[in-house]
Each structure stands twice: as structure tokens, then as C-alpha cells.
N, C-alpha and C positions, 0 to 999 in steps of 0.2 A: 240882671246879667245882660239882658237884651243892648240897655245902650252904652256899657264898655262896648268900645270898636279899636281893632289891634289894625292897623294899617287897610283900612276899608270894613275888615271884616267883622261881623260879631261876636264874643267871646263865646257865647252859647254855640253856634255853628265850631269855631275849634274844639271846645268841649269834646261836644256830640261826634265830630270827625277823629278826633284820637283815642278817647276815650270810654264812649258809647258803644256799643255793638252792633257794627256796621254789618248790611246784606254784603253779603259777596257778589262780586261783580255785576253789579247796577249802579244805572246813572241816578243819582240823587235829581232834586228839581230845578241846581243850578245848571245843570251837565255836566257834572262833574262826576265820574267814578266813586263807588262810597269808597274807600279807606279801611278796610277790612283789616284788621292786626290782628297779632295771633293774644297777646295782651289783653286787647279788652271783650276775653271771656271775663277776667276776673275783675277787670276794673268796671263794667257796666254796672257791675253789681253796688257799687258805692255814691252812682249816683242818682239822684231822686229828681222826679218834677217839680214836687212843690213838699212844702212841712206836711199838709194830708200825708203825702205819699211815702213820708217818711215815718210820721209817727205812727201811719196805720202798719208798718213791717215792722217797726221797731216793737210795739204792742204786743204783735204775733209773735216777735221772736223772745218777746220777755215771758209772754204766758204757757208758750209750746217749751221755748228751749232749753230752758231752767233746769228741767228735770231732764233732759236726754243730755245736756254737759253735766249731769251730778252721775251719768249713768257714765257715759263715754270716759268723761275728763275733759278737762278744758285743750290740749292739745288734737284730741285724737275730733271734738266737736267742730275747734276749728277748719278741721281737713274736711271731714262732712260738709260742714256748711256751704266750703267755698267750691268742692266737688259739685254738691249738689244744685249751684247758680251755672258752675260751666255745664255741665250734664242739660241745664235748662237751656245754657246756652245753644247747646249747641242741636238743641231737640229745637228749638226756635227756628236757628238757621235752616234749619234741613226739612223741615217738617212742614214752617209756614209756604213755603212757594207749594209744596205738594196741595195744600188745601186752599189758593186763588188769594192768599193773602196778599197785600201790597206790599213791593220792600218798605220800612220803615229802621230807622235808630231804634235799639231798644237801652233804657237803664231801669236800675230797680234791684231792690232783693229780692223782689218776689218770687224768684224760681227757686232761692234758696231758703227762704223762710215756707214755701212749702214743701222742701222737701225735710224739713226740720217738722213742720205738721206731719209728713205721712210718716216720720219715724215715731212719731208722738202716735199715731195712731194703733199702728204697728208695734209698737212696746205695750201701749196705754190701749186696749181697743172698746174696753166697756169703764172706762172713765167717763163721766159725766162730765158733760159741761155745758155752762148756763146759759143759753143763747138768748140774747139781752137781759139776762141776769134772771129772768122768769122762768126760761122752757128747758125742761134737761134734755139733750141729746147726747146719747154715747158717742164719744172721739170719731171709733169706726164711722160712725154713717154721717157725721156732722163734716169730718174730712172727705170722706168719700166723695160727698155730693159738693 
């Protein structure tokens, strides 16, 4: 993605400026202002850094969420889900400057695929699960920590 260039720019930089989850009002490293939208709560959530990044959410959300959309339904899981990325979102925004973070873009489901884990935990809380397929650890304390 880096060497698409749209009129100078890089397509990953436009990306990341409309559709990533810009800090509020902060100069990025061009000096530029980030581009904060009210949008990319939900849209940061779709985009990944690299296949890692995506097969390791996608993984989590096939082995947590399976059974929390047989519980919900498939409509009422996708309103959770995508809740549960802006909720991250927006616990990011507000939260990271309080504890010396740097602004930065954020993408990823990870805020929503765990909070898809802490309902997994929360429903399921002495479910077992194999941690690297050897060590059983209950849902509760394997999410928890």
C-alpha cells in the first residue's frame, strides 16, 4: 500500500486520515491536524496492519463469538460487536492522553473482539479453555488477565 501514491501522497496516509481513528486535535508528524470523524469509530474497526493482525482477531472472534451469536442472534451480536469497538473507541480516545500515551491512528477489532471475550467470559465463566491446546484455564481468569 505504501507505494500507491494519489497526487504526492501515500494511500496508507489517506487511509489512516479518513478512516483510522484519528486523536482529536493533534498535529500528526506532518503538521498536519489528525482528521478526527465522527465515522471512524466504526470504520477503524475494519482495518488491520498486516494478515497477523487480522487472522489473530478473526481466530478470537471465531472461537469466543460463535456461541455468544447462538445466544444473542445474529442481529442483536452484530450491534454488540460493533458497540463494543466504539465503546473501545472511544475509552482509547479519552483515556490514552490521561495515562502519557502519544497520539497515534488506531485500527483493528481488537476492542471489539474483546469485548466479544469479556461477554464469553461473563456468560461462559468456568468454561475451560486450552491454552496452547495443553493448559486448561477457566474463560474468567484466562480473560480476566
Amino acid at each position: 500500500m505504501e507505494n500507491l501514491i494519489f497526487n504526492g501522497i501515500s494511500a496508507s496516509y489517506i487511509l489512516n486520515r479518513w478512516f483510522a481513528l484519528n486523536p482529536i486535535l493533534v498535529d500528526d508528524t506532518f503538521g498536519n491536524p489528525f482528521n478526527f470523524q465522527i465515522w471512524q469509530l466504526i470504520t477503524y474497526q475494519f482495518m488491520h496492519g498486516n494478515l497477523s493482525h487480522i487472522l489473530f482477531n478473526m481466530f478470537a472472534l471465531w472461537m469466543f463469538g460463535a456461541e455468544i451469536e447462538n445466544i444473542f442472534g445474529s442481529k442483536r451480536f452484530l450491534v454488540f460487536y460493533l458497540l463494543a469497538g466504539v465503546t473501545a473507541g472511544l475509552l482509547h480516545l479519552f483515556v490514552s492522553p490521561l495515562l502519557g500515551s502519544s497520539p497515534a491512528v488506531t485500527i483493528g477489532a481488537s476492542g471489539s473482539v474483546f469485548g466479544v471475550m469479556v461477554a464469553f467470559a461473563m456468560l461462559f465463566p468456568d468454561r475451560y479453555i486450552f491454552l496452547y491446546f495443553l493448559i486448561p484455564v477457566k474463560a474468567k481468569y484466562l480473560i480476566g488477565f
